[in-house]
C-alpha positions as semicolon CSV with decimal commas, in nm:
position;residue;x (nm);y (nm);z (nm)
1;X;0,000;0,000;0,000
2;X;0,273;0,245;0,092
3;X;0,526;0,211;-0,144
4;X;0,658;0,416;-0,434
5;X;0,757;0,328;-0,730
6;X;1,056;0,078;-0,633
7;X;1,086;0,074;-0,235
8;X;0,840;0,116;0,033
9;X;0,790;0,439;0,162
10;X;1,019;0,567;0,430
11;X;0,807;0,694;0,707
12;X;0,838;0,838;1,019
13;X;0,669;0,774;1,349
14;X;0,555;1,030;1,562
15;X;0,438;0,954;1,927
16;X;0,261;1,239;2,136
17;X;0,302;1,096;2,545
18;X;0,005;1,249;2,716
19;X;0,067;0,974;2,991
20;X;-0,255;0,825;2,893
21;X;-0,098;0,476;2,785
22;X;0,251;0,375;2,740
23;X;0,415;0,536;2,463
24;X;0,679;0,345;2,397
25;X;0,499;0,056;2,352
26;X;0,234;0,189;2,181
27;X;0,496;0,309;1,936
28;X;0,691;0,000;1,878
29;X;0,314;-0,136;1,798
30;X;0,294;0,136;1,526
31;X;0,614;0,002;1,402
32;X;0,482;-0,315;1,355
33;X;0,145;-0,187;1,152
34;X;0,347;0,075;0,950
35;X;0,547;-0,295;0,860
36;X;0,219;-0,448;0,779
37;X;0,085;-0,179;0,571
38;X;0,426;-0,189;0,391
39;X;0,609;0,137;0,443
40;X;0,973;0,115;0,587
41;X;0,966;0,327;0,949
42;X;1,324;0,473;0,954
43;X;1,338;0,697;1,252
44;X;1,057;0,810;1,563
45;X;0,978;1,110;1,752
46;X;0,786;1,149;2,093
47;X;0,711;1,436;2,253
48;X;0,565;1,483;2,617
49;X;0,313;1,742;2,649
50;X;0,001;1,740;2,888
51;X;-0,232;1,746;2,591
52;X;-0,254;1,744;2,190
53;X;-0,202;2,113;1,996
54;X;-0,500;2,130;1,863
55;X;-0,350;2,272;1,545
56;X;-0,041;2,061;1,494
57;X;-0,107;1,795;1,774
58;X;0,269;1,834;1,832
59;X;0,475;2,136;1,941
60;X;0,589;2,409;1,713
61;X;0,920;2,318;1,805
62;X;0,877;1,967;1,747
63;X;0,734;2,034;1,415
64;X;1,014;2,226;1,290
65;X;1,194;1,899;1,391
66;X;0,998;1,714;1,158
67;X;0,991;1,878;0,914
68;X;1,399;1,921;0,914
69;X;1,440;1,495;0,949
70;X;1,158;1,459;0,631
71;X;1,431;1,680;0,409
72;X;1,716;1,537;0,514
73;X;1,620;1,154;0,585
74;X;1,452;1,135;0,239
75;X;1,092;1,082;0,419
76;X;0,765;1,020;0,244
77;X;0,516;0,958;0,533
78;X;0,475;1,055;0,871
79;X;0,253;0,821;1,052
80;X;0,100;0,979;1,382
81;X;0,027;0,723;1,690
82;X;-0,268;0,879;1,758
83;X;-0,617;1,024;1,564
84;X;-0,562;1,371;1,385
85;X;-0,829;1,636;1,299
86;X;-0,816;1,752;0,946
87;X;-0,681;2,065;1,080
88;X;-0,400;1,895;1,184
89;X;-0,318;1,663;0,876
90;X;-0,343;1,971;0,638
91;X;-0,115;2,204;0,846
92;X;0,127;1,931;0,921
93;X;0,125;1,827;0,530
94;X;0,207;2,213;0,455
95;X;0,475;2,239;0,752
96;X;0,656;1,935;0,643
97;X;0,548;1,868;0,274
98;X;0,462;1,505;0,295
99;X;0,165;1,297;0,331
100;X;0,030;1,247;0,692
101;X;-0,149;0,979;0,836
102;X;-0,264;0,887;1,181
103;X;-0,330;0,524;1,365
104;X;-0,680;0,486;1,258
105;X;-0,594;0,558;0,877
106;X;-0,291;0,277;0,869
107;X;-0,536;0,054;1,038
108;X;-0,810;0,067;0,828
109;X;-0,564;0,043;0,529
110;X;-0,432;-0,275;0,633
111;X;-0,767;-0,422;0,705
112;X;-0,811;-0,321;0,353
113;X;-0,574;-0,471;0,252
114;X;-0,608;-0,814;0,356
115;X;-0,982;-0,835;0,346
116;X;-1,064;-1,163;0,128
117;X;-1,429;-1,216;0,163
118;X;-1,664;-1,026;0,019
119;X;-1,810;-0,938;0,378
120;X;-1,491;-0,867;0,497
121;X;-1,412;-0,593;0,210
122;X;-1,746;-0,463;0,278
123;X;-1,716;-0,406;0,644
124;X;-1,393;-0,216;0,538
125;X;-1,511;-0,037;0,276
126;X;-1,806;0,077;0,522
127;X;-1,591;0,141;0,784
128;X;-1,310;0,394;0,605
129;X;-1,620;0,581;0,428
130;X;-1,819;0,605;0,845
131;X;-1,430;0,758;0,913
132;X;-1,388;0,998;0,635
133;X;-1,772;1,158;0,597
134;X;-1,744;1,388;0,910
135;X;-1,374;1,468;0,785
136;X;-1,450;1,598;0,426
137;X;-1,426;1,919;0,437
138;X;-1,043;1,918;0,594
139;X;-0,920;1,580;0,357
140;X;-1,064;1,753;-0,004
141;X;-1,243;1,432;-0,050
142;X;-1,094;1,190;-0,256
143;X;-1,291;0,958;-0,333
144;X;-1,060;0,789;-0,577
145;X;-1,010;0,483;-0,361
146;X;-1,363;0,425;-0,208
147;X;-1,558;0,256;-0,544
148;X;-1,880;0,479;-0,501
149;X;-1,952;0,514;-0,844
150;X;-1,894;0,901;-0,837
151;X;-1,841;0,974;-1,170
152;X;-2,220;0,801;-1,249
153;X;-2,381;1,076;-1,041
154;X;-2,468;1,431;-1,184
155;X;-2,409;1,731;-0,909
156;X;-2,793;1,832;-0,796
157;X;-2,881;2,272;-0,883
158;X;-2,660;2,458;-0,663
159;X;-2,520;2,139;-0,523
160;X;-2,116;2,237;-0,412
161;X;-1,853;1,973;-0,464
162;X;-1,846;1,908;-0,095
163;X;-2,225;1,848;-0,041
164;X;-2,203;1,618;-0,369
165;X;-1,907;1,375;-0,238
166;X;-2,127;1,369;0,059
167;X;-2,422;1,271;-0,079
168;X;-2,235;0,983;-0,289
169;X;-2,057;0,846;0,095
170;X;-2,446;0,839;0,300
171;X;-2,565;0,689;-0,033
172;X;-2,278;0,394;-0,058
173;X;-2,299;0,355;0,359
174;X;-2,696;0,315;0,308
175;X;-2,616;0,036;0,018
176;X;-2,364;-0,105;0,224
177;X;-2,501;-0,133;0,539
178;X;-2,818;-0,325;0,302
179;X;-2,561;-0,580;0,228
180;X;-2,424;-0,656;0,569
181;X;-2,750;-0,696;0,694
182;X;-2,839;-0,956;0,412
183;X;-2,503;-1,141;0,459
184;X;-2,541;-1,115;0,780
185;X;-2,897;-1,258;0,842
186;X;-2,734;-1,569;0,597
187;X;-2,494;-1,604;0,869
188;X;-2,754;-1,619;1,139
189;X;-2,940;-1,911;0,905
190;X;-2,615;-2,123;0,900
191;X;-2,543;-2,063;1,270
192;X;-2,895;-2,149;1,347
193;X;-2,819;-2,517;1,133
194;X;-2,486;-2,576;1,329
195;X;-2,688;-2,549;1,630
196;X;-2,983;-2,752;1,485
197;X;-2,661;-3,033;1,438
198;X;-2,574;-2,989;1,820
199;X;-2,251;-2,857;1,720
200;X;-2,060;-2,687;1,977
201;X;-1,858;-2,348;1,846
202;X;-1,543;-2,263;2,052
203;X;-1,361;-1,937;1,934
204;X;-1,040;-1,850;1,908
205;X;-1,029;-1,479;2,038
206;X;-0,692;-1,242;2,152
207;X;-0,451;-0,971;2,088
208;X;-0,358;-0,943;1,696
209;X;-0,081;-1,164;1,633
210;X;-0,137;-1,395;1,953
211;X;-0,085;-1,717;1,751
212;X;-0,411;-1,756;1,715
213;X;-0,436;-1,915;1,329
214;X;-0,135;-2,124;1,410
215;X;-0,331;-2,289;1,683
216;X;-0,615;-2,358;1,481
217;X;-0,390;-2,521;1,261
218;X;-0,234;-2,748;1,556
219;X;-0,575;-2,817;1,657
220;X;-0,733;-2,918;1,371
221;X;-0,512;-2,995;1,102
222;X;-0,619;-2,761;0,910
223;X;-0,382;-2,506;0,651
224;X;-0,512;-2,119;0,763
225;X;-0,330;-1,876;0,652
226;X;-0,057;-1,805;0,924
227;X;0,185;-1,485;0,860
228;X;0,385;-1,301;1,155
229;X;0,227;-0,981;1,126
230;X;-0,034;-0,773;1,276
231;X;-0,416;-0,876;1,129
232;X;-0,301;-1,185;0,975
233;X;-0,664;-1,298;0,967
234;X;-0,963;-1,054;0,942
235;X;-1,291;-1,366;0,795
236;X;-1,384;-1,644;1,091
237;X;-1,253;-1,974;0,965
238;X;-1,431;-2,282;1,070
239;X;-1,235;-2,615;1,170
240;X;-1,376;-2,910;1,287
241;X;-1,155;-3,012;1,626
242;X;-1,216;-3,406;1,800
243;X;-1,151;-3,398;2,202
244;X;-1,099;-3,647;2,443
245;X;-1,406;-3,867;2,525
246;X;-1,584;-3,878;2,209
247;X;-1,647;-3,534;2,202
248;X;-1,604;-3,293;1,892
249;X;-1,605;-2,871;1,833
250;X;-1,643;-2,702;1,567
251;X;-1,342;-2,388;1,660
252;X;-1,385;-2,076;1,477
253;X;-1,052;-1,852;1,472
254;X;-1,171;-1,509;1,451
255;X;-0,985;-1,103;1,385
256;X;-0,748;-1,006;1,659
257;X;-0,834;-0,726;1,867
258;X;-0,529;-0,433;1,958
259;X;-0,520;-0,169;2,168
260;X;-0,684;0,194;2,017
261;X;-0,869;-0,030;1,779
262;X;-1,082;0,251;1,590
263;X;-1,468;0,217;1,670
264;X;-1,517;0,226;1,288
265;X;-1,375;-0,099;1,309
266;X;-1,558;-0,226;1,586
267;X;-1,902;-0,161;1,516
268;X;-1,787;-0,244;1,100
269;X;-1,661;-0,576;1,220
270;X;-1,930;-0,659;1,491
271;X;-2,109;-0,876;1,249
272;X;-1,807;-1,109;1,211
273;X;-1,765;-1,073;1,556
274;X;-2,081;-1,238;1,616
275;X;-1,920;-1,564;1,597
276;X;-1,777;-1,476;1,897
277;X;-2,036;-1,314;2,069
278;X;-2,242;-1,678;2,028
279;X;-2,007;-1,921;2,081
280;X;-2,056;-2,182;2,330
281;X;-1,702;-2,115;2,456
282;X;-1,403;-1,851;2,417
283;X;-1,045;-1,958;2,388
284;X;-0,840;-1,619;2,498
285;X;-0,503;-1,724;2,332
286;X;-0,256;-1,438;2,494
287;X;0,109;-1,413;2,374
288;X;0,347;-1,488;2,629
289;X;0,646;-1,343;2,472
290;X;0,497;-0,992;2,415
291;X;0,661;-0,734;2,661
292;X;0,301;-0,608;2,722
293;X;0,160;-0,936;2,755
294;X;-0,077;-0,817;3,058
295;X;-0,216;-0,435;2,867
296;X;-0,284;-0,703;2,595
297;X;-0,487;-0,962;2,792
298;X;-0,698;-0,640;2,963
299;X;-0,737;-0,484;2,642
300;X;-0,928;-0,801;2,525
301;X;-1,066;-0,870;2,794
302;X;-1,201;-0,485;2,794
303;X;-1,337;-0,566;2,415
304;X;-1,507;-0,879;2,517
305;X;-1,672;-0,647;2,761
306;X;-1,764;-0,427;2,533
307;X;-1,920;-0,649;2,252
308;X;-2,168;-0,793;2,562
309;X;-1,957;-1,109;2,594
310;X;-1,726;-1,051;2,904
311;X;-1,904;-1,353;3,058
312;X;-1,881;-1,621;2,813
313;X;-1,733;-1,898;2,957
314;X;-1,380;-1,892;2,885
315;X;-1,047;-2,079;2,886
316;X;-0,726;-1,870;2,889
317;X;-0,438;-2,055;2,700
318;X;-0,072;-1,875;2,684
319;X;0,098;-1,936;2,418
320;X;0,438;-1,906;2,289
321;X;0,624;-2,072;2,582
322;X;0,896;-2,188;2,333
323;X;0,989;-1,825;2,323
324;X;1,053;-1,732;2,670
325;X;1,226;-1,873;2,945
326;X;0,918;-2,028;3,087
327;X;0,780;-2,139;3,426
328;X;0,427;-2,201;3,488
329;X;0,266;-1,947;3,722
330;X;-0,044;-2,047;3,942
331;X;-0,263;-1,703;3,813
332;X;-0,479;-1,672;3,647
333;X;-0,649;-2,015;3,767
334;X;-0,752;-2,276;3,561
335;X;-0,484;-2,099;3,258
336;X;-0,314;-2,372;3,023
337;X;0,081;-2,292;2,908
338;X;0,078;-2,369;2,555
339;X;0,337;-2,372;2,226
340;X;0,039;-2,355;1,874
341;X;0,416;-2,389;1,749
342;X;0,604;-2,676;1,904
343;X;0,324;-2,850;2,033
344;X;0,377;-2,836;2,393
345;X;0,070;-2,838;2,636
346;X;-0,204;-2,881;2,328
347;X;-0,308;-3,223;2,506
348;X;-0,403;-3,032;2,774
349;X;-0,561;-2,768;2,626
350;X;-0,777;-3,045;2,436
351;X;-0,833;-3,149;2,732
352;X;-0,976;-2,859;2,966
353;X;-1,195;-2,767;2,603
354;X;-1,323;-3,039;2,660
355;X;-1,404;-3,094;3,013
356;X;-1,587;-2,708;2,953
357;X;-1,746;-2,897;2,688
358;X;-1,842;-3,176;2,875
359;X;-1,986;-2,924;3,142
360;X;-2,226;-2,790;2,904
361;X;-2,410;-3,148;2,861
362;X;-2,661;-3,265;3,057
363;X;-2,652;-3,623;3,244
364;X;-2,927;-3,830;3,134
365;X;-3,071;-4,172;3,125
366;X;-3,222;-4,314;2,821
367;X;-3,402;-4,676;2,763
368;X;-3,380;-4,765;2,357
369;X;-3,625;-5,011;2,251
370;X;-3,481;-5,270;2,061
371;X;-3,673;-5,173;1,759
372;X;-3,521;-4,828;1,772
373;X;-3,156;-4,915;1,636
374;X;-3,157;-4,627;1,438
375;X;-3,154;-4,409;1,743
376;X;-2,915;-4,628;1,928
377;X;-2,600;-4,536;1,661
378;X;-2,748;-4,175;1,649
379;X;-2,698;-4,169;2,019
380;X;-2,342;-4,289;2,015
381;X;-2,264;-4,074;1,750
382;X;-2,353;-3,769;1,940
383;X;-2,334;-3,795;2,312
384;X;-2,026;-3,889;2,578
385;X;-2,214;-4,236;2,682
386;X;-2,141;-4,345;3,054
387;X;-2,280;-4,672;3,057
388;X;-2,512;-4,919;2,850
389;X;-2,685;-5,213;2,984
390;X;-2,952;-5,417;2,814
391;X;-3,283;-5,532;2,933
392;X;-3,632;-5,638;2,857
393;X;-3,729;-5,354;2,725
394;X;-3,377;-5,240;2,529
395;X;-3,116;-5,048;2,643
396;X;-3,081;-4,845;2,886
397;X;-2,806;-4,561;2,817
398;X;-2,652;-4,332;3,094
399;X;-2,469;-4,067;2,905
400;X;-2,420;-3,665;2,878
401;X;-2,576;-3,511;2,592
402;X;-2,672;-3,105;2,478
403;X;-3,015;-3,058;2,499
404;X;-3,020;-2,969;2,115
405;X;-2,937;-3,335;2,016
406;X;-3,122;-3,468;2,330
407;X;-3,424;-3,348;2,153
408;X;-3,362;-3,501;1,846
409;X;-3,297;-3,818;1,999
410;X;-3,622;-3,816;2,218
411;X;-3,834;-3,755;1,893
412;X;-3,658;-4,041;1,692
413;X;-3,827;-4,279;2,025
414;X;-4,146;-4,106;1,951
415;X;-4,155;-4,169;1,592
C-alpha cells in the first residue's frame, strides 16, 4: 500500500506521550502496523506534552523537527500514533510537505488490505467511508479509492462539490449497510443449522498476532493462513476439532483485537464478531512473549466487555512458551501454558476444552427399545455415553448429551 515506485515508503513515526498509555509501547506497535501496511519506518519522535495542539497535535518546536528529518532523511510519510483532525493533517502536510497519516488511517488500510471475503471488504469499505464523511471538508475528499460510483452521479442545482461527495458516501454507507444486513442474516441461518446439528462453536479470540491461526492449525489440522504480522486474519474460519471422550467442536478462529482499535472498526466488524459473541465457549489465546503481555490480555478482555460477551465462559491458553524462558505461574487459575508452534501443552488444552465442553451437557438416562436401532448409533454418534446395559425392554443408556441433540434423539423414540 505504501510504497513508491521501487521501495516502500520511508516513514516516520511520531508519538505524542500524554501519559494516557505507554508510549513506547504503543509506538513500537505502530512500528509493527506501518510494517504491515508496507512502508519502511526509519526513525521516531515522541514528545511529552500534557495534551494534543490542537492545530499541529505536536509542538511548534517539534514540528520544525519534523519537518527538518523529512528533508534530510529522504521521508515520504509521517505516521502519527494517535487520531488527527483535518486541521491537523493539512497544516502538518504544509509544515513538512509530505503525506500524513494517523493510527486509525494505517489501520483501516491494512484491514483493507487483507480483506478476502466479500463481507470482509465490505465491512472495510463501510468502515473507512463512516471515518472519512465527518472529515471531508479538511481531507478535499478523494474519493478515488472508495468505489462509489462518483463519476455516475450528476451534481444536484446549486449542489457544491463538498455536499455532492457527501451525498455519494451516505448513499454507498446506506447500500452497504443493506448488504451486511443480508449477509449477515445468511450467517444467522447457517449458525442457526450448526446449532440444529448440536454442534458446539469454541472461538479463538486475543490480541492481533497472539498465535491464534497457528493454533487452529495445531488443533485441527487444518492449513489457515498463518503470517507473523499484525491482522493476519480478518474472515472467521471454521475447523472441525475431535476432544478427548468422544467429544467434537467445531473452533472458529476469529480477527485479533489491539489496543486503540478505531470504533469504525468495531461496530464495522461486529457482524463477524458475532461468531464470537455466540459461541458456546471462548479460547483467549494471549502471547506470552509480548513485553506487554498483561495491557494485551486487559485490552481483550475490555473488548469482550464491550461487545456484551465478558461472561462467556472462557479458557485462557498462553501461548508461545517456546519463546521465553518459561515457568508455569499459578494465576490466572484454571490458565493452560501452551506452544500452537512446538506443540507443547495442546493435550491439555484439548483437554480442559473439553471438560468445559463436557460441562455444558446434561446427564441423562435413556431406555432404547430394541426396535429403535436407528436411534441407538445416532446416540453414540452424538453424546459422551457413561454406561449401556440391556434389558427387557432395550437399552438403557446413561450418558451426557446437549439438549439440542437430546431433543432429536427423544423424537426419533417417539416416531
Amino acid at each position: 500500500m505504501y510504497e513508491n515506485e521501487t521501495r516502500p515508503q520511508r516513514a516516520l513515526l511520531v508519538s505524542l506521550d500524554t501519559g494516557e498509555y505507554d508510549a513506547e509501547v504503543s509506538l513500537g506497535e505502530l512500528e509493527e502496523l506501518a510494517h504491515t501496511a508496507g512502508a519502511e519506518p526509519v526513525l521516531t519522535l515522541t514528545q511529552k506534552r500534557p495534551a494534543p495542539d490542537t492545530a499541529t497535535c505536536i509542538g511548534s518546536g517539534m514540528v520544525e523537527q519534523a519537518a527538518q528529518l523529512c528533508q534530510q532523511e529522504e521521508i515520504d510519510l509521517l505516521i502519527f500514533d494517535r487520531e488527527l483532525t483535518p486541521t491537523q493533517i493539512r497544516n502538518l502536510e504544509k509544515a513538512c510537505g509530505v503525506q500524513v497519516i494517523d493510527r486509525t488511517t494505517l489501520i483501516l488500510d491494512i484491514f483493507a488490505q487483507r480483506a478476502r471475503s466479500k463481507e470482509g471488504k465490505l465491512q472495510v469499505e463501510l468502515a473507512m467511508l463512516k471515518y472519512r464523511l465527518p472529515r471531508l471538508a479538511g481531507l478535499g475528499a478523494s474519493l478515488s479509492r472508495m468505489g462509489s460510483g462518483a463519476s455516475l452521479r450528476m451534481r444536484g442545482p446549486g449542489e457544491t462539490k463538498l455536499e455532492l461527495d457527501r451525498r455519494i458516501i451516505r448513499g454507498r454507507i446506506e447500500d452497504l449497510t443493506k448488504e451486511l444486513k443480508e449477509l449477515s442474516r445468511q450467517r444467522a441461518m447457517r449458525r442457526a443449522r450448526r446449532e440444529k446439528q448440536g454442534e458446539t462453536i469454541v472461538a479463538l479470540v486475543g490480541y492481533t498476532n497472539a498465535g491464534k491461526s497457528t493454533l487452529l492449525n495445531a488443533l485441527s489440522g487444518a492449513d489457515a493462513y498463518v503470517e507473523d504480522k499484525l491482522f493476519a486474519t480478518l474472515d472467521p474460519i471454521f475447523r472441525q476439532v475431535e476432544l478427548p471422550e468422544n467429544r467434537s467442536c467445531l473452533l472458529v478462529d476469529t480477527v485479533g483485537f489491539i489496543n486503540k482499535l478505531p470504533h469504525q472498526l468495531v461496530e464495522a466488524f461486529h457482524s463477524t464478531l458475532e461468531e464470537a459473541l455466540n459461541a458456546d465457549l471462548l479460547v483467549l489465546v494471549h502471547d506470552l512473549s509480548a513485553p506487554d503481555m498483561a495491557d494485551q490480555r486487559a485490552t481483550v478482555l475490555r473488548v469482550l466487555r464491550e461487545l456484551g460477551a465478558g461472561d462467556k465462559p472462557c479458557v485462557e491458553a498462553f501461548n508461545k512458551i517456546d519463546a521465553v524462558d518459561f515457568r508455569e505461574p499459578i494465576d490466572p487459575p484454571g490458565a493452560v501454558y501452551i506452544s500452537a508452534k512446538t506443540g507443547e501443552g495442546l493435550d491439555r488444552l484439548r483437554e480442559e476444552i473439553s471438560r468445559r465442553v463436557a460441562a455444558m451437557r446434561a446427564r441423562v438416562e435413556l431406555t432404547i427399545p430394541f426396535d429403535k436401532g436407528a436411534a441407538l448409533s445416532a446416540l453414540h454418534a452424538v453424546a459422551e455415553v457413561l454406561s449401556q446395559e440391556y434389558g427387557e425392554n432395550g437399552a438403557t443408556v446413561v450418558c451426557r448429551i446437549d439438549a439440542v441433540n437430546l431433543a432429536r434423539i427423544q423424537k426419533m423414540l417417539q416416531s
